[in-house]
C-alpha positions as CSV (number, residue, x, y, z in Angstrom):
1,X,88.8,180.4,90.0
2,X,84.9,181.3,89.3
3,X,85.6,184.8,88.0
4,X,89.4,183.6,86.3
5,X,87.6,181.4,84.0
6,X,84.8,183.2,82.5
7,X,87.2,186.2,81.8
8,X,89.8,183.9,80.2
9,X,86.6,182.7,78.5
10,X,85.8,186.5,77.1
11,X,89.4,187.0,76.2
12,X,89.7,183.9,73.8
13,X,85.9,184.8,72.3
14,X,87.5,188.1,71.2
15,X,90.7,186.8,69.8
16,X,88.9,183.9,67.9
17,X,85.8,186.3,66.5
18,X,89.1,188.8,65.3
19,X,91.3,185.7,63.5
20,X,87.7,184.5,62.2
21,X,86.8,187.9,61.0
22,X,90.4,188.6,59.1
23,X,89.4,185.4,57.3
24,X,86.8,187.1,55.5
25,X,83.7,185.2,56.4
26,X,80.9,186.1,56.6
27,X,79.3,187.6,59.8
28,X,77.2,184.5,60.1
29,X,79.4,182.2,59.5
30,X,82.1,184.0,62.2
31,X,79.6,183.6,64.6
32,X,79.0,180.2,63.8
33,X,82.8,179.3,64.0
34,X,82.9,181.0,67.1
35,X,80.7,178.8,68.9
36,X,81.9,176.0,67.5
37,X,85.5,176.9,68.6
38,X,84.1,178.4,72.1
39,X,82.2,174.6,72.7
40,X,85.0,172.7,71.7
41,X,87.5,174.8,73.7
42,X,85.2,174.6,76.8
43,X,85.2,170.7,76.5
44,X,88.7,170.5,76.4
45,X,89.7,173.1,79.4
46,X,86.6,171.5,81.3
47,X,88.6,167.9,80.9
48,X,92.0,169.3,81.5
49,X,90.7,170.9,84.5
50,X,89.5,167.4,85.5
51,X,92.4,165.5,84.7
52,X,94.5,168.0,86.5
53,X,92.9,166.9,89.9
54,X,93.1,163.1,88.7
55,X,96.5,163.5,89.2
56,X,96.2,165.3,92.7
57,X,94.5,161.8,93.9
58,X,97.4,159.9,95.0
59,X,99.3,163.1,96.6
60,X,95.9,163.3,98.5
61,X,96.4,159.3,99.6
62,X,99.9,159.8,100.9
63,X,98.9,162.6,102.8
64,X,96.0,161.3,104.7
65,X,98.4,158.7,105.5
66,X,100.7,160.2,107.0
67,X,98.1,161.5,109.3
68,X,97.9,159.6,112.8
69,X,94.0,160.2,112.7
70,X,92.1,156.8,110.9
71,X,89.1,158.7,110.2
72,X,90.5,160.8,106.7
73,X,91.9,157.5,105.4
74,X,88.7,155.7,105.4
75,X,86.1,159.0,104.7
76,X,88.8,160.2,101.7
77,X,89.4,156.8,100.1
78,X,90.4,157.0,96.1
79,X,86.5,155.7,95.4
80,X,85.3,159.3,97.3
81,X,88.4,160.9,95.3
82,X,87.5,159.8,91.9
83,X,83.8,160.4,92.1
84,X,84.7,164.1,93.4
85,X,87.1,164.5,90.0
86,X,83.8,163.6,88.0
87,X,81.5,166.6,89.5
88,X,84.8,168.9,88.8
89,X,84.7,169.2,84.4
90,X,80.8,170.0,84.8
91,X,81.4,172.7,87.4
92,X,83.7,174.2,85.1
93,X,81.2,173.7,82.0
94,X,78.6,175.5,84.1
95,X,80.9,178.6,84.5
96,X,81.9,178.8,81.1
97,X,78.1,178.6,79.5
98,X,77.1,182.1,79.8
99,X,79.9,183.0,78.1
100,X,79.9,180.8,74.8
101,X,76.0,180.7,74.7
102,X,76.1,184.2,75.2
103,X,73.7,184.9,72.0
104,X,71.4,181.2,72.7
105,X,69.3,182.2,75.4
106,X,67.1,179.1,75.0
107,X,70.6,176.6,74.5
108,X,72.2,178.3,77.3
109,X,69.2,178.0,79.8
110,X,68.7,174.0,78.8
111,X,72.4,173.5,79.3
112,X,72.7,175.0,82.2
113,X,69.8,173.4,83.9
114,X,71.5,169.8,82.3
115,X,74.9,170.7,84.1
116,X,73.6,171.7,87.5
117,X,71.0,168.2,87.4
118,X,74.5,166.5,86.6
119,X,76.1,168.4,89.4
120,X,73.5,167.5,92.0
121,X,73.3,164.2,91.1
122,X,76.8,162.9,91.0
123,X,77.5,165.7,94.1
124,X,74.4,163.2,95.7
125,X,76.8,159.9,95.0
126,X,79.9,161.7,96.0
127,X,78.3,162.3,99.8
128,X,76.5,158.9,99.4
129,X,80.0,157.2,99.3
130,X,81.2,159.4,102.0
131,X,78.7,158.0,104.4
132,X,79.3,154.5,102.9
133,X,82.9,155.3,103.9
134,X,81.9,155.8,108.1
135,X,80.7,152.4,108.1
136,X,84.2,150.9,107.6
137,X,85.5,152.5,110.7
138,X,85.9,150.2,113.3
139,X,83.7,147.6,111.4
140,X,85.1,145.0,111.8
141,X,84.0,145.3,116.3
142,X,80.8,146.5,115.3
143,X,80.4,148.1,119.3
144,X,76.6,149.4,119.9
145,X,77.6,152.4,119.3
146,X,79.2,152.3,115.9
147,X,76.1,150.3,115.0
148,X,73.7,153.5,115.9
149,X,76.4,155.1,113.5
150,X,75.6,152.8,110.7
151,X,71.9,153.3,111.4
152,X,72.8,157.6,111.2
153,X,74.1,156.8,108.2
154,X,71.2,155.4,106.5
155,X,68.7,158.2,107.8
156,X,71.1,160.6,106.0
157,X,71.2,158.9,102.6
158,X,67.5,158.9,102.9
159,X,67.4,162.5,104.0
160,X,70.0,163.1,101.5
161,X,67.7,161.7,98.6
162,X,65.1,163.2,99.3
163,X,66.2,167.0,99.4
164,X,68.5,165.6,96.2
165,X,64.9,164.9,94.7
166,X,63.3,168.2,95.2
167,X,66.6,169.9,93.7
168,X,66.2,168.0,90.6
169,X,62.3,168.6,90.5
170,X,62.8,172.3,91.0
171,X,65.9,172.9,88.4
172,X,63.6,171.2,85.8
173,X,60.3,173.0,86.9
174,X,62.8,176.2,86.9
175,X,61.0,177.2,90.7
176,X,62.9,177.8,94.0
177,X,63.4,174.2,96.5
178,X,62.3,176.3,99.2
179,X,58.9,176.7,97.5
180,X,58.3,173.0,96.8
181,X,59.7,172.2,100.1
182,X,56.8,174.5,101.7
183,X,54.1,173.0,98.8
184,X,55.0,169.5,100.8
185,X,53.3,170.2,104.3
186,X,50.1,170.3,102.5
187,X,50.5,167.2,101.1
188,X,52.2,165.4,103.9
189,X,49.4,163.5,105.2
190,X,49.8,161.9,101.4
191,X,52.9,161.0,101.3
192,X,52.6,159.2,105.1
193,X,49.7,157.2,104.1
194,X,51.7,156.3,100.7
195,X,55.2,155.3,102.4
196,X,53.5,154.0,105.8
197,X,55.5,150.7,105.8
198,X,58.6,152.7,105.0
199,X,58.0,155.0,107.5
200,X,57.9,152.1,110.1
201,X,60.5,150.2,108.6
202,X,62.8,153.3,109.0
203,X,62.0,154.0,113.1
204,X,62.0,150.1,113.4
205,X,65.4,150.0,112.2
206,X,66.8,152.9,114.6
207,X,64.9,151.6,117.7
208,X,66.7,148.0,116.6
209,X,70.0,149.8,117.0
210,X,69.6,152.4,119.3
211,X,68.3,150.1,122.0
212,X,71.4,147.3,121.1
213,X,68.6,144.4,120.7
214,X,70.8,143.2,118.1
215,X,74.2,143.2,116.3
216,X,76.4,141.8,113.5
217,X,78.0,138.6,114.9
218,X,75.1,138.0,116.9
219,X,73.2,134.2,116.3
220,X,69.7,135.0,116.4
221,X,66.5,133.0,116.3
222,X,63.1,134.3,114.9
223,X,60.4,131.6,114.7
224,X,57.8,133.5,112.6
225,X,60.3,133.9,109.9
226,X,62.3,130.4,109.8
227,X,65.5,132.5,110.9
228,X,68.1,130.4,112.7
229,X,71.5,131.7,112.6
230,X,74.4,134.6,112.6
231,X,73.5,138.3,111.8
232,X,75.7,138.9,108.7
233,X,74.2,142.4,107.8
234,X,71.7,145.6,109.5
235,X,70.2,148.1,107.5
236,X,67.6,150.8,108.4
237,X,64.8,148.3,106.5
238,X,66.5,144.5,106.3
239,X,68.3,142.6,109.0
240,X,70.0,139.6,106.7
241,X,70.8,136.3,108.8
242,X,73.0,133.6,107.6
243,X,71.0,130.5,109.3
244,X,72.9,127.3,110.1
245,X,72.3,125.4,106.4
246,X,73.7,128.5,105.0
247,X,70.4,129.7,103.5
248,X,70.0,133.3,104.5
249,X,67.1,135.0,105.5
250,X,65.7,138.6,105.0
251,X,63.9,139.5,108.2
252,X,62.9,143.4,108.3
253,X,63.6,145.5,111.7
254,X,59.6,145.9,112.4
255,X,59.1,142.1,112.8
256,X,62.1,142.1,114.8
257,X,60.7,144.8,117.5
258,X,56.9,144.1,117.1
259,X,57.3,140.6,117.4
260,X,59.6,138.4,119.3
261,X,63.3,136.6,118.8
262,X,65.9,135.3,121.1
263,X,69.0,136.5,120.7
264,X,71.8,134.0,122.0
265,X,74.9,136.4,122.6
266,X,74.5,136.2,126.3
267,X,75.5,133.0,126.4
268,X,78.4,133.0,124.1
269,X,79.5,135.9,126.0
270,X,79.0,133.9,128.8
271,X,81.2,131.1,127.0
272,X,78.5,128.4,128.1
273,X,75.4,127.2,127.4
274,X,72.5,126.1,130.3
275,X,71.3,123.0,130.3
276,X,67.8,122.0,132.6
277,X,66.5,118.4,132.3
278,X,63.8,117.1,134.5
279,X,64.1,113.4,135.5
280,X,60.5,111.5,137.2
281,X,61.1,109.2,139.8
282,X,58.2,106.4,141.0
283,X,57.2,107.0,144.4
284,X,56.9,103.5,145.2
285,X,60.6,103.1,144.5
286,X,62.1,106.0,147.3
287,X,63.6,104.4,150.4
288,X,65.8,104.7,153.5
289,X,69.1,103.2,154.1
290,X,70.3,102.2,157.1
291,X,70.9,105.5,158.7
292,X,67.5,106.7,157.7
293,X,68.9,108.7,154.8
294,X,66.6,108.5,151.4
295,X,68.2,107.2,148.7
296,X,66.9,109.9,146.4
297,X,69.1,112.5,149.0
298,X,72.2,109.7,148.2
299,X,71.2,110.1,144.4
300,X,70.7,113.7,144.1
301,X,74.2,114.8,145.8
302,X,75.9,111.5,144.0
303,X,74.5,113.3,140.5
304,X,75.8,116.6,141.8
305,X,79.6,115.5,142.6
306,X,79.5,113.8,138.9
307,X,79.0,116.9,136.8
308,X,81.3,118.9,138.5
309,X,83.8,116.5,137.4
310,X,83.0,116.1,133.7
311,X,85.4,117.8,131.7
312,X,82.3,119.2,129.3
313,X,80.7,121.1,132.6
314,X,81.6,124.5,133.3
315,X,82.5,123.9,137.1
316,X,82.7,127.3,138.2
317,X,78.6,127.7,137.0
318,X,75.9,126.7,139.2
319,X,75.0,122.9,139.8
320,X,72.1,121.7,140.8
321,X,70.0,119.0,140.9
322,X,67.0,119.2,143.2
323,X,63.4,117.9,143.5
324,X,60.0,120.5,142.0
325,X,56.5,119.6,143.2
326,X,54.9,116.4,143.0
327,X,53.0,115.7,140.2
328,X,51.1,112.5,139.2
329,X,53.0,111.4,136.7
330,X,55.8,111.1,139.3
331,X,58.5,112.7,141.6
332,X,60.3,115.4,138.9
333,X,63.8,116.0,139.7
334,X,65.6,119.0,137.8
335,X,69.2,118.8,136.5
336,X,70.3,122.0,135.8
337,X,74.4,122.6,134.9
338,X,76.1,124.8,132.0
339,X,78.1,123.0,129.2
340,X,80.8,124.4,127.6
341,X,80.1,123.6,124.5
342,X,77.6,125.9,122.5
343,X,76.9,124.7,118.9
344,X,73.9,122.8,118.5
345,X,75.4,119.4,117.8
346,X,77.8,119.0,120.2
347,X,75.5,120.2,123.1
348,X,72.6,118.0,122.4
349,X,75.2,115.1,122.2
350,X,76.8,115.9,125.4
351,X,73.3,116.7,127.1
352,X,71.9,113.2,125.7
353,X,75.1,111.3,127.7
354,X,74.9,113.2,130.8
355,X,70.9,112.4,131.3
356,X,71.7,108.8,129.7
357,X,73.7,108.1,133.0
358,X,71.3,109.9,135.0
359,X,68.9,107.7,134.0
360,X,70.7,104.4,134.5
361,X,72.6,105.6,137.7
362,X,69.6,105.8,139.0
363,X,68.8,102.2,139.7
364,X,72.4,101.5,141.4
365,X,70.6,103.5,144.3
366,X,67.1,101.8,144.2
367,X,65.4,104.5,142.4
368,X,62.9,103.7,139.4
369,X,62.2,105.8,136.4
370,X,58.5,106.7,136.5
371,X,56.7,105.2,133.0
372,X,53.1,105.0,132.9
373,X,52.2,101.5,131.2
374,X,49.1,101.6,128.9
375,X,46.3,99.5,130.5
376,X,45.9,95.8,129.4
């Protein structure tokens, strides 16, 4: 194809300067014509060329899925397909200039450099939606490791950009990447100090992912931002979280690993939520029954017995309810039990009736709330 084209190229310049000529025009005006016939005939094969593998597209569908492998129908999807038809006309267009602006030094060289900016900028969006492809694979489990994936990705569009950015820079300033690319070192210190908080956003982001602190699906809860709710979407510089009113909330990955957030998916993993309330008893009001047992013992293992027989305890988690240190404000007594229910609502509700019959069970057995009365 590279060397078929130009000589096809040659061969229908000499036949259209030889009809032009047996015209009897001038020399001027045949060369004139020529081009004009030579730009209009490269437009056309350049756009039949690119139609041509338009029509390749679905053929290249079918095939991929008939493949067992997942991977080529996601990365070769009819988006990636069509964007790779658009970079194929100005390949061709680039092949055929030397030929038709063969006596336009100047219009061939600004052409040229046009066509191969085109070329690296729509080959740049091609590979962009490639990698924008990976992230469908297996998206919908989001596992920690196709979430380092998704964080790969976006350190290659970035990397991507960048050298994309230097092409372009050099094909304008007509001078060889490899040269600005050596020109940078010297002014890397520069460019550091400039994009600090990109920098940082960027390593924040992969430490985020490599290190599984967090996931989509996850509920999350970040004080110093307001953040109270599901991970909906990660990204190497913006962690978006749907909170609970459905307002959503930007948080970046550097607050995220500088700073501090609880992340709740061990205990919907654990399909329960903990529960640990502390209950003062008055001192004055503990006593012995008639075979010198207290009645805070007949409480405490009373209490015990009850939760593992409400329906909204797990039962197979650990119960307790036991007695901490003495304090003045009373004798504390810590309830501690795991609910099965885990949304915010329900488990406050449930908590409030458990400790609401805590608190009045606790006079069937001669025990007093402690309250401190304010003085007369």
């Amino acid at each position: 194809m590279p060397s078929v084209l130009p000589e096809m190229m040659n061969e229908i310049k000499n036949f259209v300067e030889l009809l032009l000529i047996q015209t009897g025009l001038s020399l001027e005006l045949v060369s004139l014509a020529r081009h004009v016939v030579l730009v209009v005939g490269a437009i056309l094969l350049a756009w039949f060329v690119g139609w041509l593998f338009k029509l390749l597209i679905p053929w290249v569908i079918k095939l991929t899925r008939r493949t067992e492998a997942k991977w080529d129908d996601v990365v070769f999807n009819e988006q990636v397909l069509r964007a790779a038809c658009q970079i194929v006309p100005a390949i061709v267009v680039w092949m055929l200039l030397p030929s038709v602006f063969d006596e336009y030094a100047t219009t061939h060289e600004v052409l040229a450099r046009l066509t191969a900016i085109y070329i690296t900028v729509m080959s740049v969006r091609l590979v962009g939606k490639m990698i924008d492809s990976l992230k469908l694979l297996d998206s919908e489990k989001r596992t920690a490791k196709q979430q380092y994936m998704y964080t790969l990705c976006g350190v290659l569009k970035v990397i991507m950009y960048f050298v994309a950015t230097i092409i372009v820079v050099a094909i304008v300033i007509d001078k060889d990447p490899s040269t600005l690319l050596a020109g940078l070192g010297a002014a890397s210190a520069i460019l550091m100090l400039a994009f600090q908080d990109t920098i940082k956003g960027l390593v924040a982001g992969i430490r985020l992912t490599s290190n599984d602190m967090v996931r989509v699906g996850d509920r999350i809860t970040v004080p110093s931002a307001g953040a109270d709710g599901m991970v909906e979407e990660i990204t190497l510089t913006t962690v978006k979280v749907r909170n609970f009113d459905n307002t959503i909330i930007t948080v970046t990955p550097q607050t995220l690993v500088d700073g501090s957030f609880q992340n709740w998916k061990g205990m919907t993993e654990n399909m329960g939520r903990r529960a640990v309330r502390k209950v003062f008893i008055d001192f004055r009001s503990l006593t012995l029954d008639e075979e010198g047992v207290p009645n805070l013992t007949r409480y405490r293992e009373h209490m015990e017995q009850w939760l593992s027989q409400q329906e909204k305890v797990l039962a197979d988690k650990p119960i307790l309810v036991h007695q901490l240190d003495a304090t003045p404000t009373g004798l504390p007594v810590e309830f501690l039990f795991w609910l099965k229910v885990q949304d915010a609502l329900p488990y406050e509700h449930a908590i409030s009736e458990i400790m609401e019959y805590a608190y009045a069970e606790a006079a069937a057995f001669g025990l007093r709330i402690y309250q401190q009365f304010p003085e007369q």
